[in-house]
N, C-alpha and C positions, 0 to 999 in steps of 0.2 A: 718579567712580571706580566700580571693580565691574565682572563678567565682564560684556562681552555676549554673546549669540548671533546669527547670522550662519547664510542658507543658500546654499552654495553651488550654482549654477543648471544643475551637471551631468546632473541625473534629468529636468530639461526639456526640455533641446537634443532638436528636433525632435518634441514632445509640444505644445510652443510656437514661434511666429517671432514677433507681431506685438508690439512694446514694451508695450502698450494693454494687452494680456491678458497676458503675465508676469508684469508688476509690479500688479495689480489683481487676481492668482491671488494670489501671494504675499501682497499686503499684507490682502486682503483673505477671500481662504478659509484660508490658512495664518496668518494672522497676526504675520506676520513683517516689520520695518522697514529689517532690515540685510541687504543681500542681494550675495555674493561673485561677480561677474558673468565666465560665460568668453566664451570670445572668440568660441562661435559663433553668438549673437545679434548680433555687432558682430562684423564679423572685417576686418581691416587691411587685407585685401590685395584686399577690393571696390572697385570705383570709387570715386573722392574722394566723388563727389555721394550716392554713397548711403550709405557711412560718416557721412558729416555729416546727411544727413537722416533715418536712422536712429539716430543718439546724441541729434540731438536731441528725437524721437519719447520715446525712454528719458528723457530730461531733464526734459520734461514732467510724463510717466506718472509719474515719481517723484515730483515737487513736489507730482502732485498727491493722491497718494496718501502724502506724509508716510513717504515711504520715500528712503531711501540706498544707493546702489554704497559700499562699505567698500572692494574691490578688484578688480583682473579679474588674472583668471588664464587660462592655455591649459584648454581642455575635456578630454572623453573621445578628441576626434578630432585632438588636438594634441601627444599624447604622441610627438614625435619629435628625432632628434638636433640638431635644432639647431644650438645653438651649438659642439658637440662633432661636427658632419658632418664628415667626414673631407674633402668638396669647397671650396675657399675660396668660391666663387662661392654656392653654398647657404647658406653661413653668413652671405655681406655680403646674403644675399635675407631671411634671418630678423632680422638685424641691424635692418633696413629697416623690416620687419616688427612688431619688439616696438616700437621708434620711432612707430610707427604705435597701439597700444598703450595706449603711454603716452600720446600726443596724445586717444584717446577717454575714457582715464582722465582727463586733465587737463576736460575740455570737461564732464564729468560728475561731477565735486570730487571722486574716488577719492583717494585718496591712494600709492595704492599697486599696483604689476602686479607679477608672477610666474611662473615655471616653474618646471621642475628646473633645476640647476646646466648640467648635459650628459648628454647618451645617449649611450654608446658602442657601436660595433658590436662583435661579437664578438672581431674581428681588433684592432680599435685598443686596445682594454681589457686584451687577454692579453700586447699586444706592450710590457714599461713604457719600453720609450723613445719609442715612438707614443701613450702614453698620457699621459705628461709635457708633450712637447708640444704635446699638445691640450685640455690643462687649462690649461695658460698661455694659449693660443688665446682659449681658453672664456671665460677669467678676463678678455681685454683687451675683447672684445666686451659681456661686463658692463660694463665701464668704460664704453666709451664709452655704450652703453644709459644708464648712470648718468647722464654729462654731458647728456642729450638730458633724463631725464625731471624731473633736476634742473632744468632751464631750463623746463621746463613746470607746477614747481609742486609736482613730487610731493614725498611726505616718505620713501618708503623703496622698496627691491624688496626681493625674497623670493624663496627657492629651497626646491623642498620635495625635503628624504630621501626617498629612495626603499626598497625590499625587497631590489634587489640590485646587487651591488658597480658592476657598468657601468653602471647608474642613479645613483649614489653617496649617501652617507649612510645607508647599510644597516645600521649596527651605531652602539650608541650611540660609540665610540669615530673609529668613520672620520666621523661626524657632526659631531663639535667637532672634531676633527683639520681638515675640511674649512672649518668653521668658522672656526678660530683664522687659516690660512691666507687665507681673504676678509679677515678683519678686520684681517691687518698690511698687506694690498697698500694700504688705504688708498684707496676708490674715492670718486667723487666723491659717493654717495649712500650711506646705509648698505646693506648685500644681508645682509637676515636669515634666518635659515632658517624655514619653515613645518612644521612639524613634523605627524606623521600617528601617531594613538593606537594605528592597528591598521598599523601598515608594520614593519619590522624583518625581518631576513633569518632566516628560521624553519630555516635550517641551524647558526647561529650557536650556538656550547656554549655562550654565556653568556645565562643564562635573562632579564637583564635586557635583552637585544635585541629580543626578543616579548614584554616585559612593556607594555602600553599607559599604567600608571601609572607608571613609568620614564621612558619616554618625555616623558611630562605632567610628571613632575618635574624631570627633569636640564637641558629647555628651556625651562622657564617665564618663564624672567629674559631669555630670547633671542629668542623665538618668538610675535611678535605677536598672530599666530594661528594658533591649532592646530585642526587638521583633526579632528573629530569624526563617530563612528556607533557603535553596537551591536559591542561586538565576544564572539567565540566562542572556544574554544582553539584549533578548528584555523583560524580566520581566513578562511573560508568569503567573504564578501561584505559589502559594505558595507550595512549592514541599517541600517532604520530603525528608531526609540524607540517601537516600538510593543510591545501586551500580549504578542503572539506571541513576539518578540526579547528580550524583557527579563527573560524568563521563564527561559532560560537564559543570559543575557546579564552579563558581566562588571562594566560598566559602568553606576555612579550616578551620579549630578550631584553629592551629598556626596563620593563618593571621589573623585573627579575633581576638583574645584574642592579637596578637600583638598591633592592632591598639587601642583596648579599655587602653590596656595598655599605648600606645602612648600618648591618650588625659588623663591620670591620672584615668583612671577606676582601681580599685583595689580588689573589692566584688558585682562587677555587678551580674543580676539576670539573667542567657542568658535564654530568653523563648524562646520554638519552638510554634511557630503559623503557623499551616499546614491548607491545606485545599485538600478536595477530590473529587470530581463529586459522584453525586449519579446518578453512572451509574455503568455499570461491567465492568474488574472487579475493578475496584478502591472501589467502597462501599466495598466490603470484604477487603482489602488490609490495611484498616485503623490502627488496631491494629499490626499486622506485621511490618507496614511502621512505626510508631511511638518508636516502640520497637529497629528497627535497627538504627535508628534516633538518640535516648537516647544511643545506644552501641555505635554509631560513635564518641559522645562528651564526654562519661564517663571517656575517660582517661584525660580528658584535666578542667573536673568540679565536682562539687560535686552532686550530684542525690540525695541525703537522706539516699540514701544507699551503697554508698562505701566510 
């Protein structure tokens, strides 16, 4: 029992490719055991042979460095509609795709993959009769996603809120609204939400929709894992736990693990999801920032290795 921490490998993608040196950064300059893997170190839609002989390359690098995949999830370069495309044939390509997914998740004991729910286009989000039916769309492609990763092993998916409405989950209300709705259809796997400390729709009049401890509180009992960084009022960037950010920074590891506490959280997954300009010097700063980031939360979670 008790939080862990988790980083997820967004600030990598393309800073890193080879399994060897990811998981040997992380477990071994960062210090970090639990690591939320996206899909563009491994991505689905490569040739069989190299999907397989790259999971297994990660399979290795993990064992042998006494580190874990917790999850994979889509990257920075995957935020797209999905299962909410308005083309049917795009969606049975992404269908095919998370499928794909879950199989590296399975081959690598992940437990668990993820996206957002659906991305709407402009036009299909404004229009709600276009919008109806492509939430139900949405919602059958989960399913059968489900039966696939169910048969593979896994224990759950996850969808993460998003900031604005055609992203969904924007306001704490359209969040468990969207919520309650997954949990009656009854899919063959549970689909929990992943919740995000600094997301919420910053037009919203209700100050609890940009509150990050809000958030932390209301999904604690839902939200396996909650996406974690530094957050600021006006919500600027995904900053890492270092002296610079924390300085005017929101967020403790006491208030935080309070509030999770609060709403019935008891063995949440705190992930850091950081983000850096590929500019200088923040490009070099990545592994550094990441490492003091993990040292800021280590007394307060578990990392894999203390």
């Amino acid at each position: 029992m008790g939080f862990s921490l988790s980083v997820n490998t967004n600030p990598l993608v393309n800073r890193f490719a080879e399994p060897e040196d990811l998981i040997s950064t992380l477990a071994e300059e960062v210090g970090i055991g639990h690591i939320q893997l996206v899909h563009e170190f491994v991505n689905p839609s490569w040739p069989a042979a190299t999907v397989k002989r790259l999971t297994d390359r990660l399979a290795r690098a993990c064992a042998a460095r006494r580190a874990h995949i917790t999850s994979i999830m889509t990257g920075p370069y995957g935020r797209l509609n999905h299962f909410a495309h308005p083309d049917a044939d795009v969606r049975a390509y992404y269908l095919r795709w998370f499928k794909g997914m879950a199989d590296i998740a399975s081959d690598l004991g992940a437990p668990a993959i993820g996206t957002q729910f659906g991305i709407f286009t402009f036009r299909d989000y404004d229009d709600p009769r276009r919008r109806a039916t492509l939430m139900q769309v949405a919602l059958d492609c989960w399913r059968e996603l489900a039966a696939h990763a169910r048969a593979r092993g896994l224990s759950y998916l996850f969808w993460e809120p998003m900031s604005v409405g055609r992203e969904l989950g924007h306001t704490l209300k359209d969040c468990q609204s969207l919520q309650d709705w997954i949990d009656a259809a009854g899919l063959p796997l549970p689909l929990k939400p992943m919740v995000d400390i600094d997301h919420g729709d910053v037009t919203s009049p209700n100050p609890d929709d940009v509150d990050p401890y809000a958030w932390a509180r209301v999904f604690a009992a839902q939200s396996p894992i909650i996406h974690i960084k530094q957050s600021t009022m006006n919500k600027g960037g995904h900053w890492p736990f270092t002296a610079q950010y924390n300085k005017d920074g929101r967020i403790t590891p006491e208030r935080l693990i309070a509030a999770v506490e609060a709403g019935g959280g008891r063995d949440n997954e705190l992930c850091l999801e950081l983000a850096f300009r590929e500019r200088e010097p923040a490009d070099r700063s990545v592994v550094a920032a990441l490492r003091e980031s993990v040292a800021y939360w280590a007394p307060y979670t578990k990392t894999g290795f203390n």
